[in-house]
N, CA, C and O atoms as a printed pandas DataFrame, in Angstrom:
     atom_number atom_name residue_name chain_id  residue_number  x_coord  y_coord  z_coord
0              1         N          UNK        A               1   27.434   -5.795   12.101
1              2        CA          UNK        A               1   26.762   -6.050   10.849
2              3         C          UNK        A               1   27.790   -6.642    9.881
3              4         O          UNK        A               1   28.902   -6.127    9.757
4              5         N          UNK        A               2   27.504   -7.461    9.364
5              6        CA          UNK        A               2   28.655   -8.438    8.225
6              7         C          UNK        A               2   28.302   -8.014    7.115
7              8         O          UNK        A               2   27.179   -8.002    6.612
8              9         N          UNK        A               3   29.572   -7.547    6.600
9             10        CA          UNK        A               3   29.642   -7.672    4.651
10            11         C          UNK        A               3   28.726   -7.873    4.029
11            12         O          UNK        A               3   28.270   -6.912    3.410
12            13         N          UNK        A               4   28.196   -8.907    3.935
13            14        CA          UNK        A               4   27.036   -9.287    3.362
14            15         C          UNK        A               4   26.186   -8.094    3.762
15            16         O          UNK        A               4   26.294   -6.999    3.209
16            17         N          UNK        A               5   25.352   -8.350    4.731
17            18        CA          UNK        A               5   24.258   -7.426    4.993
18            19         C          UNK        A               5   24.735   -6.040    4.840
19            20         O          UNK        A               5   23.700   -5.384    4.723
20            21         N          UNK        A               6   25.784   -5.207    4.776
21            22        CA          UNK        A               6   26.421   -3.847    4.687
22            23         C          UNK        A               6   25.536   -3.969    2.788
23            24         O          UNK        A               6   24.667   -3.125    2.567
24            25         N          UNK        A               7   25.833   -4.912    1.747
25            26        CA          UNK        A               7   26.209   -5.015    1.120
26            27         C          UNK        A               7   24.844   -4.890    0.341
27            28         O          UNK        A               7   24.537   -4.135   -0.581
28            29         N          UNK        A               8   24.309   -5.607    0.822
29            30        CA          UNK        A               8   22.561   -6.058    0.708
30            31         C          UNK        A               8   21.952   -4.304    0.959
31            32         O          UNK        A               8   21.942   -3.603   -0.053
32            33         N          UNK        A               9   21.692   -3.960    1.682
33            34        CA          UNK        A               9   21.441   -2.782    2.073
34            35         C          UNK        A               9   22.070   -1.427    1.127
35            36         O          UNK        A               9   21.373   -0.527    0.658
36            37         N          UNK        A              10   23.475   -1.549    1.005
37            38        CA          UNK        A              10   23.896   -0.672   -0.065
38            39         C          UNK        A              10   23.007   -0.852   -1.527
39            40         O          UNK        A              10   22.532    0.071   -2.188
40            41         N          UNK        A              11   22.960   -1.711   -1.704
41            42        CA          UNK        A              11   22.060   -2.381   -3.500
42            43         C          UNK        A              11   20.462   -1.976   -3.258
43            44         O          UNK        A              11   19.819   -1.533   -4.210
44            45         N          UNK        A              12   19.754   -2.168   -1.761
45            46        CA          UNK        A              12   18.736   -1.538   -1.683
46            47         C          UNK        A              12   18.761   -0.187   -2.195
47            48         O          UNK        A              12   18.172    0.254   -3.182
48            49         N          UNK        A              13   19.617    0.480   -1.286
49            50        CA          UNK        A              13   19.595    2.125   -1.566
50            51         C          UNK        A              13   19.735    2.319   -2.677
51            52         O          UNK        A              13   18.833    3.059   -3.070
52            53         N          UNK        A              14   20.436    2.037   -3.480
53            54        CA          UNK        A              14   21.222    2.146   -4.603
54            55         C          UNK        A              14   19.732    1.963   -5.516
55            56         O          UNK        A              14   19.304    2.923   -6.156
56            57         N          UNK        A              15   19.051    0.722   -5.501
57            58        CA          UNK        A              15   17.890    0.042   -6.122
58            59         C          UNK        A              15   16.772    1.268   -5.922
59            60         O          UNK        A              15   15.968    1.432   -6.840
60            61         N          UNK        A              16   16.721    1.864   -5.114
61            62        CA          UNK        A              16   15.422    2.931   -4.430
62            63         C          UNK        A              16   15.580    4.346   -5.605
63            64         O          UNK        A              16   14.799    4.877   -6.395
64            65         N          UNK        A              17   17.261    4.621   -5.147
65            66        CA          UNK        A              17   17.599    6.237   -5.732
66            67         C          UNK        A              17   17.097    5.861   -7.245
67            68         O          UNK        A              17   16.323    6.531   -7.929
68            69         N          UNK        A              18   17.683    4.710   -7.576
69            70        CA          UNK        A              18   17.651    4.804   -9.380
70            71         C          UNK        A              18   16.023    4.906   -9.625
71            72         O          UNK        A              18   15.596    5.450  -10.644
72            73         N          UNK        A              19   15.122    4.340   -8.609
73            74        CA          UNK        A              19   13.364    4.035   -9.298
74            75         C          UNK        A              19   13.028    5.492   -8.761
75            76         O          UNK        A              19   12.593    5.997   -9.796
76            77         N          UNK        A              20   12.960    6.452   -7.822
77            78        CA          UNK        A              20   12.910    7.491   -7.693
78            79         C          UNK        A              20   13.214    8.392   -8.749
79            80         O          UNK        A              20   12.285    8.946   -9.338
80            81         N          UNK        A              21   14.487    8.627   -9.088
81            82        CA          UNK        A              21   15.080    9.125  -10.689
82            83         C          UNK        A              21   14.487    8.568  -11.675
83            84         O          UNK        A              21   14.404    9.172  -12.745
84            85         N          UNK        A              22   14.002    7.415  -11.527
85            86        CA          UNK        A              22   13.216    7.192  -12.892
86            87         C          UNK        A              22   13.971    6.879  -13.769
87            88         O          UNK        A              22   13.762    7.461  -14.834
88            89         N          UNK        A              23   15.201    5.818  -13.742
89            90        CA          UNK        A              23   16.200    5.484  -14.134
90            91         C          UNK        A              23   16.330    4.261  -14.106
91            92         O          UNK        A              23   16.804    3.658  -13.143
92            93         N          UNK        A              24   15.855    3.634  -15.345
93            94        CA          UNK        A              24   15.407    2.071  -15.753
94            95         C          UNK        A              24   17.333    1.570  -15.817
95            96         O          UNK        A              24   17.813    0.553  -15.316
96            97         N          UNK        A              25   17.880    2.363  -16.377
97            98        CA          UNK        A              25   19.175    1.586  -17.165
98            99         C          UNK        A              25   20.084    1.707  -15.658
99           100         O          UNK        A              25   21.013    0.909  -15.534
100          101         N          UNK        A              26   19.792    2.798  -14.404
101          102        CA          UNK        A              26   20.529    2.350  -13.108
102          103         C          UNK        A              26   20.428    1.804  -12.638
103          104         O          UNK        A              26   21.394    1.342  -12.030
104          105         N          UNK        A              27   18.812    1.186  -12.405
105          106        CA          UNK        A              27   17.835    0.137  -11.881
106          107         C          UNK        A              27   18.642   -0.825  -12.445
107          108         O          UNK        A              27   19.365   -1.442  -11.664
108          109         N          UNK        A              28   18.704   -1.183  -13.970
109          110        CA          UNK        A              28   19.151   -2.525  -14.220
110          111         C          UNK        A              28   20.743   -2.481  -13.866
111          112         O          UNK        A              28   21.069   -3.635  -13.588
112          113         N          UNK        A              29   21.729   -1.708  -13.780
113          114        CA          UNK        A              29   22.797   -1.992  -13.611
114          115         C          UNK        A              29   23.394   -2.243  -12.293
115          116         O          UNK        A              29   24.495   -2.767  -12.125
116          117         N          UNK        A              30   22.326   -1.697  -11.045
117          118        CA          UNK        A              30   22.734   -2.147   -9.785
118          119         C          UNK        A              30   21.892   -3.542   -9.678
119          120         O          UNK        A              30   21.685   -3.961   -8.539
120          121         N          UNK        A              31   21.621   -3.950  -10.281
121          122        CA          UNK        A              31   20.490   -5.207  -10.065
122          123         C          UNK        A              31   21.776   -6.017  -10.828
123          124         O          UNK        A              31   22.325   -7.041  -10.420
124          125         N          UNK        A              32   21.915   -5.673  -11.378
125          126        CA          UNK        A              32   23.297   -6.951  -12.487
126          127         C          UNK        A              32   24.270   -6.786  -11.353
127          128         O          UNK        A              32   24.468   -7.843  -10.755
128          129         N          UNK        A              33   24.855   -5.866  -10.947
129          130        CA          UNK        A              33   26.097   -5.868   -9.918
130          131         C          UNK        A              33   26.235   -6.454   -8.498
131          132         O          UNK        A              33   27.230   -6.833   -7.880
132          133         N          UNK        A              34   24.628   -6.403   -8.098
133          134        CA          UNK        A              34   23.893   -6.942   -6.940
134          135         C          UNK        A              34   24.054   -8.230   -6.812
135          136         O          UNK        A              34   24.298   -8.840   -5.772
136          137         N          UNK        A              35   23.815   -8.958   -8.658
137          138        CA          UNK        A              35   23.783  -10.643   -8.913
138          139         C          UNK        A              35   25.076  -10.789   -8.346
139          140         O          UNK        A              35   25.406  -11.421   -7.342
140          141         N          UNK        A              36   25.980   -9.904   -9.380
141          142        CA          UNK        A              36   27.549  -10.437   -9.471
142          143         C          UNK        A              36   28.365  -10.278   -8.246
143          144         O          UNK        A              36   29.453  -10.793   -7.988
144          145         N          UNK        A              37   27.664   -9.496   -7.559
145          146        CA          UNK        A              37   28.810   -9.670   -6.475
146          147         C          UNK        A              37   27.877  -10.084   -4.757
147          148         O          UNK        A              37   28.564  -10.170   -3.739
148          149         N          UNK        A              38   26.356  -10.291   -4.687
149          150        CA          UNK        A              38   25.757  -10.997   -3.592
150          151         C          UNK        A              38   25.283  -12.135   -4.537
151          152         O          UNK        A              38   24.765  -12.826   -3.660
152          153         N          UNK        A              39   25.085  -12.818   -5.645
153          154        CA          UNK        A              39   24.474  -13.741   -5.899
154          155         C          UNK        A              39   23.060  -13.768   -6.200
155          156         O          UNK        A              39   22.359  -12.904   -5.673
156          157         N          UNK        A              40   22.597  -14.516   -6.868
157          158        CA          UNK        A              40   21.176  -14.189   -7.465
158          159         C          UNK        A              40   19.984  -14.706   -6.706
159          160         O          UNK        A              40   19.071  -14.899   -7.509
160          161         N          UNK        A              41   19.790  -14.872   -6.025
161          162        CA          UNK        A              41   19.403  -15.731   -5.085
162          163         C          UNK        A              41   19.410  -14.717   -3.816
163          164         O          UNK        A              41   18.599  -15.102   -2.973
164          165         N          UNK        A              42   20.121  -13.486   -3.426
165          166        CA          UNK        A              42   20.519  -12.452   -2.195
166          167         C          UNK        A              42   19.415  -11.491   -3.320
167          168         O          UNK        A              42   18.276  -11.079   -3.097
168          169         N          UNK        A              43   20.173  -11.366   -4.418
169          170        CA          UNK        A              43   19.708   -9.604   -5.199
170          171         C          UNK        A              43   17.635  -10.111   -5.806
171          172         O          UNK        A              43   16.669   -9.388   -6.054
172          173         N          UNK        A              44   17.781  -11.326   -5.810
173          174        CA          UNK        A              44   16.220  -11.513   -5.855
174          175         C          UNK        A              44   15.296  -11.314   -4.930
175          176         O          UNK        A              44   14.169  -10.828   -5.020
176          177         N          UNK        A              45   16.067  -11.866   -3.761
177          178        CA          UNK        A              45   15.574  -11.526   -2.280
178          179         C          UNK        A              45   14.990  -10.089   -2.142
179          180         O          UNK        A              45   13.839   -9.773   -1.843
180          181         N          UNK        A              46   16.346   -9.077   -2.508
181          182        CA          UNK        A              46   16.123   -7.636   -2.337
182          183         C          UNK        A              46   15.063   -7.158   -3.016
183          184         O          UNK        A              46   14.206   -6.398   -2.565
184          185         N          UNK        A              47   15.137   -7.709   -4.356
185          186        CA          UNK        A              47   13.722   -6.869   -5.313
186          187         C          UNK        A              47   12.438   -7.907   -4.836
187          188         O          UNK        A              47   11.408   -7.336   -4.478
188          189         N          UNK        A              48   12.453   -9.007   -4.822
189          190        CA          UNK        A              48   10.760   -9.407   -4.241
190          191         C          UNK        A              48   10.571   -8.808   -2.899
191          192         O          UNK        A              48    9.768   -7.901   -2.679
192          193         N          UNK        A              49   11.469   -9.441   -1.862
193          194        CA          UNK        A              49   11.212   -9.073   -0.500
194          195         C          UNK        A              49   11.074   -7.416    0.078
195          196         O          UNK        A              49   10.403   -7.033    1.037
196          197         N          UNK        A              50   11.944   -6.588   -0.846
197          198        CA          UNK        A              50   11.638   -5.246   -0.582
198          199         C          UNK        A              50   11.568   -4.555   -1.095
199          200         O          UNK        A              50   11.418   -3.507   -0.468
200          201         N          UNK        A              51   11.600   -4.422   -2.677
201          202        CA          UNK        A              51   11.157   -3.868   -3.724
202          203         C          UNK        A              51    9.936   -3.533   -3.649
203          204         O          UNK        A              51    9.575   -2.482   -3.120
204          205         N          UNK        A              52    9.034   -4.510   -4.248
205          206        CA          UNK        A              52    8.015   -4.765   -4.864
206          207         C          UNK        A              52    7.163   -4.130   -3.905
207          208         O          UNK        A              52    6.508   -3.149   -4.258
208          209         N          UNK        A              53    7.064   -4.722   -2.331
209          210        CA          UNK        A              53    6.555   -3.825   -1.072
210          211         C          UNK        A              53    6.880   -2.585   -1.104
211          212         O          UNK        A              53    6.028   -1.703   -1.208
212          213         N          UNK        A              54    8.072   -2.364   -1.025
213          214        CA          UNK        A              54    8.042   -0.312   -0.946
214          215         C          UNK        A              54    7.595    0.024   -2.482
215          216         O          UNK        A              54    7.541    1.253   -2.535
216          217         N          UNK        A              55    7.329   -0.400   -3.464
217          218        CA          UNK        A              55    6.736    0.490   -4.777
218          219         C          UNK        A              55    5.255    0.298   -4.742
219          220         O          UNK        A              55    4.544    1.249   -5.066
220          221         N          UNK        A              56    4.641   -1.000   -4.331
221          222        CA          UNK        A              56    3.403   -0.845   -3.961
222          223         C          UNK        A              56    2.912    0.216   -3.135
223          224         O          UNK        A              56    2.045    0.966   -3.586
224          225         N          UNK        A              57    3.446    0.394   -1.768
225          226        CA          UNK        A              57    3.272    0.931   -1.310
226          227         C          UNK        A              57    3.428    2.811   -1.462
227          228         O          UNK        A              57    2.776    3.651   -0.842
228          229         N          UNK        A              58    4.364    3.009   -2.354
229          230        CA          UNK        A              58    4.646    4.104   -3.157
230          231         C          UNK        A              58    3.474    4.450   -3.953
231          232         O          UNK        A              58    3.051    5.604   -4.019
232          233         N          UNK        A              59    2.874    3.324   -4.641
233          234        CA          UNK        A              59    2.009    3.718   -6.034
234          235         C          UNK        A              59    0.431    3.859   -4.885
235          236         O          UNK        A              59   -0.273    4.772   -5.317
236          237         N          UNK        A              60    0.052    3.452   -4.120
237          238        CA          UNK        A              60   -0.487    3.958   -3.429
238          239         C          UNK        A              60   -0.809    5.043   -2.665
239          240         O          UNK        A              60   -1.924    5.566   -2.658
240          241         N          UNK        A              61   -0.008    5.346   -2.118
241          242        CA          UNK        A              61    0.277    7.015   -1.868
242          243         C          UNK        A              61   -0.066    7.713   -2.943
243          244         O          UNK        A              61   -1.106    8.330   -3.174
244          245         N          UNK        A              62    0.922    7.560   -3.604
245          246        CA          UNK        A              62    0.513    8.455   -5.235
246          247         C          UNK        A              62   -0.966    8.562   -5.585
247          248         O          UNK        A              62   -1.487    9.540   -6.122
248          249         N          UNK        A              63   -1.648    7.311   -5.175
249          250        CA          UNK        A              63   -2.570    7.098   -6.019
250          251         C          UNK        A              63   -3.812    8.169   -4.838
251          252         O          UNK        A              63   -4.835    8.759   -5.186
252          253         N          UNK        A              64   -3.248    8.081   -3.576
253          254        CA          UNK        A              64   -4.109    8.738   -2.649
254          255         C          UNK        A              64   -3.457   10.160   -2.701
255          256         O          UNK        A              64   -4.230   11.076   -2.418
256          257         N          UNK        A              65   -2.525   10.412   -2.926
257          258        CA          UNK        A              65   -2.343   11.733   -3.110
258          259         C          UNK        A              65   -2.927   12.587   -4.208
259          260         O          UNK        A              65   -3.206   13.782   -4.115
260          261         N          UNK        A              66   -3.095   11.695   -5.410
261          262        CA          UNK        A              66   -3.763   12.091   -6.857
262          263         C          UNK        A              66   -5.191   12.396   -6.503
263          264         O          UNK        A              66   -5.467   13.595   -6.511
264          265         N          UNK        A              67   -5.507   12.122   -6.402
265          266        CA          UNK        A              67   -6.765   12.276   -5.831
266          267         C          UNK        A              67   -7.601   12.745   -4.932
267          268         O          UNK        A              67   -8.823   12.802   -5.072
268          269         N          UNK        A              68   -6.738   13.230   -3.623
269          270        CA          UNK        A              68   -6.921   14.311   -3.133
270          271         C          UNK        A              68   -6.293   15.619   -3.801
271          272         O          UNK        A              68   -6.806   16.726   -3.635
272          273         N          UNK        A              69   -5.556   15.485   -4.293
273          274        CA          UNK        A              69   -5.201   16.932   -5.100
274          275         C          UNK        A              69   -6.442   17.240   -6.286
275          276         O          UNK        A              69   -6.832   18.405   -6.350
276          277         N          UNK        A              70   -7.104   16.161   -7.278
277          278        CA          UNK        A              70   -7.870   16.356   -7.653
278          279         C          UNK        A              70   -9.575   17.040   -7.394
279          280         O          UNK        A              70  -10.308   17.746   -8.086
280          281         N          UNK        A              71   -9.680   16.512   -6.267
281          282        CA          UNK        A              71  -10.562   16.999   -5.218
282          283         C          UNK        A              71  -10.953   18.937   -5.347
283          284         O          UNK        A              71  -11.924   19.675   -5.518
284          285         N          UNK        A              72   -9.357   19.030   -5.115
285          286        CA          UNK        A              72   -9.122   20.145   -4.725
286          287         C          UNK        A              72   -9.195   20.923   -3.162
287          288         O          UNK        A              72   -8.889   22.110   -3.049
Protein backbone atom coordinates (compact mmCIF):
# COMPACT_ATOMS: atom_id res chain seq x y z
CA UNK A 1 0.00 0.00 0.00
CA UNK A 2 1.73 3.51 -0.93
CA UNK A 3 1.83 6.69 1.13
CA UNK A 4 -0.65 8.12 -0.57
CA UNK A 5 -3.34 5.60 -0.02
CA UNK A 6 -1.95 4.91 3.88
CA UNK A 7 -2.66 8.60 3.87
CA UNK A 8 -6.07 8.88 2.19
CA UNK A 9 -7.46 6.33 4.51
CA UNK A 10 -5.89 7.89 7.70
CA UNK A 11 -8.04 11.44 6.77
CA UNK A 12 -11.03 9.04 6.20
CA UNK A 13 -10.83 7.76 9.73
CA UNK A 14 -9.88 10.78 11.09
CA UNK A 15 -13.02 12.50 8.84
CA UNK A 16 -15.57 9.60 10.39
CA UNK A 17 -14.32 9.94 14.35
CA UNK A 18 -14.74 13.83 14.19
CA UNK A 19 -18.72 13.48 12.45
CA UNK A 20 -19.45 10.72 15.02
CA UNK A 21 -18.25 13.21 17.97
CA UNK A 22 -20.14 15.69 16.45
CA UNK A 23 -17.21 17.82 15.97
CA UNK A 24 -17.69 20.41 13.15
CA UNK A 25 -14.25 22.38 14.03
CA UNK A 26 -12.28 18.52 13.78
CA UNK A 27 -14.23 17.80 10.72
CA UNK A 28 -12.96 21.07 9.32
CA UNK A 29 -9.42 20.79 10.47
CA UNK A 30 -8.69 17.28 9.11
CA UNK A 31 -10.36 18.32 5.86
CA UNK A 32 -7.83 21.54 5.67
CA UNK A 33 -4.81 19.13 6.52
CA UNK A 34 -6.15 16.46 4.08
CA UNK A 35 -5.99 19.57 1.27
CA UNK A 36 -2.51 20.50 2.52
CA UNK A 37 -0.84 17.61 2.58
CA UNK A 38 -2.97 15.00 -0.26
CA UNK A 39 -4.18 17.94 -2.36
CA UNK A 40 -7.59 19.13 -3.06
CA UNK A 41 -8.55 17.23 -5.64
CA UNK A 42 -7.48 13.55 -3.27
CA UNK A 43 -9.37 15.24 0.10
CA UNK A 44 -12.52 16.07 -2.26
CA UNK A 45 -12.43 12.67 -3.55
CA UNK A 46 -12.60 11.44 0.18
CA UNK A 47 -15.64 13.63 1.25
CA UNK A 48 -17.83 13.14 -2.11
CA UNK A 49 -16.71 9.60 -2.87
CA UNK A 50 -17.00 8.40 0.77
CA UNK A 51 -18.33 10.78 2.91
CA UNK A 52 -21.43 11.75 1.71
CA UNK A 53 -22.24 7.71 1.04
CA UNK A 54 -21.41 6.56 4.59
CA UNK A 55 -23.58 9.67 6.22
CA UNK A 56 -26.39 8.95 3.95
CA UNK A 57 -26.30 5.85 4.72
CA UNK A 58 -25.91 6.64 8.55
CA UNK A 59 -28.96 9.10 8.47
CA UNK A 60 -30.88 6.28 7.29
CA UNK A 61 -30.38 3.87 9.80
CA UNK A 62 -31.08 6.52 12.23
CA UNK A 63 -33.97 7.33 10.50
CA UNK A 64 -35.07 3.43 10.60
CA UNK A 65 -33.99 3.04 13.91
CA UNK A 66 -36.17 6.21 15.08
CA UNK A 67 -38.89 4.81 14.23
CA UNK A 68 -38.87 1.58 15.22
CA UNK A 69 -38.07 2.71 18.65
CA UNK A 70 -41.05 4.94 18.29
CA UNK A 71 -43.27 2.11 17.49
CA UNK A 72 -42.34 0.74 20.57
Amino acid sequence: MTLDTQMTLALLQELLMALRANDADGYKSWLALGIEQLGRDVAGEVESDWMVPLLVEECQYLKRFTTRTERG
